[in-house]
C-alpha positions in Angstrom: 186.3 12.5 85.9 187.4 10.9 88.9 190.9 12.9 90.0 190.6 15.4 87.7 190.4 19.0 88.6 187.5 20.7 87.8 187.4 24.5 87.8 185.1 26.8 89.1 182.2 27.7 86.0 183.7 24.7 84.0 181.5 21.2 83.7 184.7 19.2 82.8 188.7 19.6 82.8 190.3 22.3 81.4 192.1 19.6 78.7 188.9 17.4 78.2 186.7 20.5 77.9 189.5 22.3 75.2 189.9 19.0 73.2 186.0 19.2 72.4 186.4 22.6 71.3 189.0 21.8 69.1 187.1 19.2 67.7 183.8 22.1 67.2 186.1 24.2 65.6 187.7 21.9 62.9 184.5 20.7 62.3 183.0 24.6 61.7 186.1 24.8 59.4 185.4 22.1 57.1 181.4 22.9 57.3 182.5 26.3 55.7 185.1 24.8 53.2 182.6 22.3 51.9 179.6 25.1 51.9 181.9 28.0 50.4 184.4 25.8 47.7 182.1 26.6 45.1 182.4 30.7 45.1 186.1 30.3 43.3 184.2 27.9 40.9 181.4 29.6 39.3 183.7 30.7 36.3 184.3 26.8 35.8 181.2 25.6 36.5 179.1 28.6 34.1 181.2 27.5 31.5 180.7 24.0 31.9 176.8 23.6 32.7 175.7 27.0 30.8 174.5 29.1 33.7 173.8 32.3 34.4 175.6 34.9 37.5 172.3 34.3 38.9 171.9 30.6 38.5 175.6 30.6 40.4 174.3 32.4 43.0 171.7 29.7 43.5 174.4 26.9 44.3 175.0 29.2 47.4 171.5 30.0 48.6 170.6 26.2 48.2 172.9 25.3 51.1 171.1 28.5 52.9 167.2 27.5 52.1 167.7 23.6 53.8 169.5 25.1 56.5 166.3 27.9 57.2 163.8 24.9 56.8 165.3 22.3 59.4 167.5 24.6 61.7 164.6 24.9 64.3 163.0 21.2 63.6 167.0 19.8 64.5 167.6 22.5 67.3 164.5 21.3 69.5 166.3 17.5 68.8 169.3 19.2 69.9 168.2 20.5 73.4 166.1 18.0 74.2 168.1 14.8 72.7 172.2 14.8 72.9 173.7 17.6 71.4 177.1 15.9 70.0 175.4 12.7 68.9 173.7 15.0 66.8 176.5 17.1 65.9 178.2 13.9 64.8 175.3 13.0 62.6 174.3 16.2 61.0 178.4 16.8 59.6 178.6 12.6 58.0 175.5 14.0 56.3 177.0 17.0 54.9 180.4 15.4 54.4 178.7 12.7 52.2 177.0 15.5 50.3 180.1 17.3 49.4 181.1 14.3 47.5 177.6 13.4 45.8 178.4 17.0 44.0 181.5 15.6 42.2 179.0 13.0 40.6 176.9 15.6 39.3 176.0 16.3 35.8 173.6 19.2 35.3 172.7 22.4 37.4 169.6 20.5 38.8 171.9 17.8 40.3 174.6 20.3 41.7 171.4 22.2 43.5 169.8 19.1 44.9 173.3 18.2 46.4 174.3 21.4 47.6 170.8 21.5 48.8 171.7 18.3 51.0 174.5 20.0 52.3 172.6 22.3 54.0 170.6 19.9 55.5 173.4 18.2 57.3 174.5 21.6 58.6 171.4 22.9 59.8 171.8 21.6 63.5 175.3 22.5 63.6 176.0 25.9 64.5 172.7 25.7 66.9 174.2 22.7 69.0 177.3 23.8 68.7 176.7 27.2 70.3 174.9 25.4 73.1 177.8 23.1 73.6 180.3 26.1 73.8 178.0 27.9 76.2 177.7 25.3 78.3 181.4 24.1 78.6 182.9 27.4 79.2 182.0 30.0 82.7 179.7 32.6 81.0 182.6 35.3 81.4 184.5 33.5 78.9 181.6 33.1 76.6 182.1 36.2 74.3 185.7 35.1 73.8 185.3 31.2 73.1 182.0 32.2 70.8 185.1 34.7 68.5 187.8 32.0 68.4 185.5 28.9 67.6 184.0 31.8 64.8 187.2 32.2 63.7 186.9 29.2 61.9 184.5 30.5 59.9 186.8 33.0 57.5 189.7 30.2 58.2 187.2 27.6 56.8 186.2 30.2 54.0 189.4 31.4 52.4 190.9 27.8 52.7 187.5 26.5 50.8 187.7 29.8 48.1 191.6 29.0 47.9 190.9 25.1 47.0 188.7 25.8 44.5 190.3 27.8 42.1 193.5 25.9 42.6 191.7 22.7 42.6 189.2 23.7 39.8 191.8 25.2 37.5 194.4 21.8 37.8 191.7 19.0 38.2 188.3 20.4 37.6 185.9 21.7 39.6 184.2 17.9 40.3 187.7 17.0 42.0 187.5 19.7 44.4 184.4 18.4 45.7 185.5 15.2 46.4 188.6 16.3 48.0 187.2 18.4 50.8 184.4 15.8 51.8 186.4 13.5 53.6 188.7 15.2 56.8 184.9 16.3 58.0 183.4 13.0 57.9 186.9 11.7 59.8 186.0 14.4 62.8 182.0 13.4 63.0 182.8 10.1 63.6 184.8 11.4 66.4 181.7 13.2 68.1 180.0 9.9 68.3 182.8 9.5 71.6 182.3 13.3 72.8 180.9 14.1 76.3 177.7 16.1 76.6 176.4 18.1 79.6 172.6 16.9 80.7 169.8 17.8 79.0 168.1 20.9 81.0 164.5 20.5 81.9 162.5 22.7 80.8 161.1 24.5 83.5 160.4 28.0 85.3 159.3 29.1 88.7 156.0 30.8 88.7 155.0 34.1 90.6 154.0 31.6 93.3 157.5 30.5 93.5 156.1 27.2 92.4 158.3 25.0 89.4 156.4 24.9 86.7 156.6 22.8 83.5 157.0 25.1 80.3 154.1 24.6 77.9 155.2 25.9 74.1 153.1 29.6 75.1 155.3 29.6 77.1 158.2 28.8 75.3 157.0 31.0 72.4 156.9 33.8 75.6 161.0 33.4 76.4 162.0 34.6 72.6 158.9 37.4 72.2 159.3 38.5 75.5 163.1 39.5 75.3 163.4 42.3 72.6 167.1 42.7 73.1 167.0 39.3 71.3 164.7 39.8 68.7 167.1 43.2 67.6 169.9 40.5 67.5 168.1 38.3 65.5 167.7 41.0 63.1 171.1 42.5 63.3 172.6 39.8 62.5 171.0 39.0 59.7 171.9 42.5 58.4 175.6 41.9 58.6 175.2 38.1 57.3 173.8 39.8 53.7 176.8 41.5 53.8 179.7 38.3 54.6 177.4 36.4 52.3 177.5 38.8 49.6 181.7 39.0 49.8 181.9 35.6 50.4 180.2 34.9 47.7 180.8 37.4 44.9 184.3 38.8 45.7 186.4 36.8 44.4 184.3 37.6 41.2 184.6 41.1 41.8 188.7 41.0 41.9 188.0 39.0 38.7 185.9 41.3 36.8 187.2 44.6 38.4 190.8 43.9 38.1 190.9 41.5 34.8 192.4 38.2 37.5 192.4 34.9 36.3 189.8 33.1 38.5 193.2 31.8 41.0 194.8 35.1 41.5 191.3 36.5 42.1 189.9 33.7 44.8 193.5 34.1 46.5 193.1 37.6 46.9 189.4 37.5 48.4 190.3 34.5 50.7 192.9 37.4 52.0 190.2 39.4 52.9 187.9 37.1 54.2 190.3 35.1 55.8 191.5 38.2 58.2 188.2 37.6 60.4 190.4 34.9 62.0 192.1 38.2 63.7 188.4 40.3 63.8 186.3 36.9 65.6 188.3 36.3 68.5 189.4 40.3 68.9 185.8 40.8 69.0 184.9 38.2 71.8 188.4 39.3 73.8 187.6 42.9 73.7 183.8 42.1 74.5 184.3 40.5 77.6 186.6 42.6 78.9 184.7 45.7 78.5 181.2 43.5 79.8 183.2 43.5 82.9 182.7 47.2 83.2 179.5 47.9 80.9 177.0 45.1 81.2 175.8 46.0 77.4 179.1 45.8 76.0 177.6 42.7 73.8 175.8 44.4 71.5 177.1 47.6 71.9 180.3 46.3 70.4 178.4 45.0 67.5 177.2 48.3 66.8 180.2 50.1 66.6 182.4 47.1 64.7 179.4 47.1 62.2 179.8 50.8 61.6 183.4 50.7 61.4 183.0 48.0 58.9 180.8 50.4 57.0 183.1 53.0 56.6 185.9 50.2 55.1 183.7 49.0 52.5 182.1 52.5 52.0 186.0 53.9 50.9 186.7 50.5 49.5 183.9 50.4 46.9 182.9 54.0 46.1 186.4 56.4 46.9 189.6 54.0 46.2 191.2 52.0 43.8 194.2 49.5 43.0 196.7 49.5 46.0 195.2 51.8 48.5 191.2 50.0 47.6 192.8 46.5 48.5 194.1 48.0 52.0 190.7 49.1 52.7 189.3 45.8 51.9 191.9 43.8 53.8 191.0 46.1 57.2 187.3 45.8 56.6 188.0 41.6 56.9 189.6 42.3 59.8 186.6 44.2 61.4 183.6 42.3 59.0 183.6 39.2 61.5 184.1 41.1 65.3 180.4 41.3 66.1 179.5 37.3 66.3 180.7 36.2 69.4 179.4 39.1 70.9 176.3 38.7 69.4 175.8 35.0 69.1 176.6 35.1 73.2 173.7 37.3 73.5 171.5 34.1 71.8 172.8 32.3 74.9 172.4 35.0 77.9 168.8 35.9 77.5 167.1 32.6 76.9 166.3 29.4 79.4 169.2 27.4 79.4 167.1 24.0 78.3 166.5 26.2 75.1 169.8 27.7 73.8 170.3 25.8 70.9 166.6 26.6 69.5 168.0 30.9 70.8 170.5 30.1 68.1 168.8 28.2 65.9 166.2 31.4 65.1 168.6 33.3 64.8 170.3 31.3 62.2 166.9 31.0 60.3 166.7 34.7 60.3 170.1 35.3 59.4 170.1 33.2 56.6 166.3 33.9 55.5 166.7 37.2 55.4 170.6 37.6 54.7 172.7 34.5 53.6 170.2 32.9 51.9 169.0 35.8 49.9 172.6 37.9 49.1 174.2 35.5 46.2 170.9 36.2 44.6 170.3 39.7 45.0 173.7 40.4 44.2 173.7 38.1 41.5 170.5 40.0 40.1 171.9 43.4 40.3 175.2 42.4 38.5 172.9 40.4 35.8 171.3 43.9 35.5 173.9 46.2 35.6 177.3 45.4 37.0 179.3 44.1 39.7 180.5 47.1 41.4 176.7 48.8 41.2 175.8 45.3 42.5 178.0 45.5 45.8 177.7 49.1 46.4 175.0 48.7 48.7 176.8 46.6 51.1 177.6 49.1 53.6 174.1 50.6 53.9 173.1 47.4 55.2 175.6 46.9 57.8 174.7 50.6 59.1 171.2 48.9 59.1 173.1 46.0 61.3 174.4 49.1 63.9 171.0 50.6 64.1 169.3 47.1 65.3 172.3 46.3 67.6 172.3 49.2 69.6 168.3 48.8 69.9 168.8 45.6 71.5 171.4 47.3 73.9 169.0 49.2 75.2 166.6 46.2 76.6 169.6 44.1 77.4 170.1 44.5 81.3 166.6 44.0 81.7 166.2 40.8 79.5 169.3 39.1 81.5 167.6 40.0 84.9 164.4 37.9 83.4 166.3 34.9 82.6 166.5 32.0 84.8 169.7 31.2 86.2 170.4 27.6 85.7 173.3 25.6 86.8 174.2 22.6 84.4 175.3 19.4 85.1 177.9 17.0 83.4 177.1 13.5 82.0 178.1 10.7 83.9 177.3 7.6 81.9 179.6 7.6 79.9 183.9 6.5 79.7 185.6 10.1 80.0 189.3 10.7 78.9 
């Protein structure tokens, strides 16, 4: 970094330090096109393997149970190893996975493989979180955390919109393949990404004496900060709900409406894909009002989540045809605003040698609780009854979401003046461009 210009809160150049996020954020994109190509699919693939709505919904919560089972495990390798050496690993393992699907044959194949997926991507969203966090000054958290989670719905609708098309020319093995291989091309690239250095894990005792952390006191840092535990749990209210219409709108277009499977996935990658506007809205608006209201990050959750509500409340239960699609459309524009608020909370509140694991419970809880257990509830209740009973209790749980968000708000302040304030420090071993 010799004659570079390195700006105040910033570990590296401007240009070095937005090339890795670029990197984080195409790689988040193809993570969600290989983990989401299969919702446009399910007509293609029920008909082909002889499943059940339910049994579809358990090539979605496959990805979700690996992902809860080795999140935490690969976060602690994460903080206390290199954070994009394991990036790079983790996404040529879920790469490779994507294209062991095409070579399936049965439904107990296509789960095993989609269960592999989710083990590559179980320390991604952890370490990259922690590598966002500490790249960017924390005033410009909220905002990077909304546009690299705009690559989320981007990564979504492109990987709903692939599938149908792909699926419906090709067949739905092809569509597999195809999407494997641009993520394996940018982990290899990670392998030659910077890190900052690992952060000792360490606190100053009431005798003002530095103290090595024992895991008590680790487990103290999470259950000691309540603000983060009413995260934990917000989020995972909202995640049921993204998972649910990630998973199961396209199919609702289908049923509802009487859409061939591509007319339907292109509509709901519409909706879903209109988070790219609601992410980095979210973040911008977030750290602007922070600057004035130190809760503003999960007070903002709390009100996007119940204006979210209200959308899908009109959407579902009060409209129809035209006027029912333009509630939809501004409830994808909302769904997504709460993350980067949110997911910078996982970051403020914790010891900075411990960030990725902040992230990485909430991602087991999130996906426990909500992503890995929507495509099956809703793919129960329509089983039982029907689609639209099925996803008519979507907004209840995102008022749920609000309630738990503006809990947390109230311990916030007093959760960030607990935290250590730690300064991080850039590798220097390596060649930097």
């Amino acid at each position: 970094m010799k004659n570079k210009i390195i700006p105040p809160g910033y570990l590296y150049s401007k240009r070095y330090t937005n090339y890795v996020f670029i990197l984080l954020f195409l790689l988040y994109m193809f993570d969600y096109i290989d983990r989401m190509i299969v919702t446009s699919m399910f007509v293609h693939i029920e008909q082909d393997l002889g499943i059940t709505h339910t049994q579809s919904g358990l090539l979605v919560s496959a990805v979700y149970w690996s992902i809860v089972l080795l999140t935490f495990p690969v976060s602690i390798l994460v903080d206390r190893w290199n954070r994009t050496k394991t990036i790079g690993i983790m996404a040529a393992l879920w790469s490779i996975a994507t294209a062991l699907c095409a070579l399936t044959g049965n439904l107990i194949q296509l789960v095993f493989a989609r269960a592999l997926i989710g083990v590559g991507e179980a320390g991604y969203a952890p370490g990259g979180t922690a590598v966002i966090s500490g790249l960017y000054p924390e005033d410009k958290r909220s905002k990077m955390m909304g546009l690299w989670n705009a690559s989320i719905p981007l990564g979504t609708a492109i990987g709903v919109l692939l599938g149908g098309i792909i699926a419906a020319r090709l067949g739905w093995k092809h569509a597999f393949g195809i999407v494997a291989l641009p993520g394996f091309i940018v982990a290899v690239l990670f392998f030659f990404v910077k890190d900052y250095k690992t952060v000792d894990l360490s606190f100053t005792n009431s005798n003002n004496v530095k103290v090595k952390m024992k895991k008590k006191d680790m487990a103290r840092e999470f259950l000691s900060r309540p603000s983060l535990i009413f995260t934990y749990f917000g989020f995972a209210a909202v995640v049921f709900v993204t998972t649910s219409l990630i998973t199961w709108l396209s199919t609702y277009f289908n049923v509802t409406r009487g859409l061939s499977s591509e007319k339907a996935g292109t509509m709901a990658s519409a909706v879903m894909l209109l988070a790219i506007v609601g992410a980095p809205l979210g973040g911008i608006i977030t750290d602007r009002w922070r600057k004035s209201n130190i809760r503003a990050r999960l007070l903002f959750p709390t009100i996007s989540s119940l204006l979210t509500a209200l959308f899908l409340l009109v959407a579902l239960w009060l409209t129809s045809g035209t006027l029912q699609y333009v509630f939809f459309l501004l409830m994808g524009v909302t769904v997504a605003a709460f993350i980067p608020a949110a997911a910078a909370v996982t970051q403020d509140v914790i010891h900075a040698g411990m960030r990725a694991m902040s992230y990485a419970v909430a991602v087991v809880v999130q996906n426990l609780l909500g992503a890995s257990t929507a495509p099956l509830v809703i793919g129960r209740l329509y089983d039982l009854y029907d689609i639209e009973t099925a996803l008519a209790i979507l907004p209840f749980m995102l008022i749920l979401g609000a309630f738990l968000f503006y809990m947390g708000s109230r311990f916030y302040v007093r959760d960030l003046n607990k935290t250590a304030k730690i300064k991080l420090e850039a590798e220097t071993n390596n060649r930097m461009r």
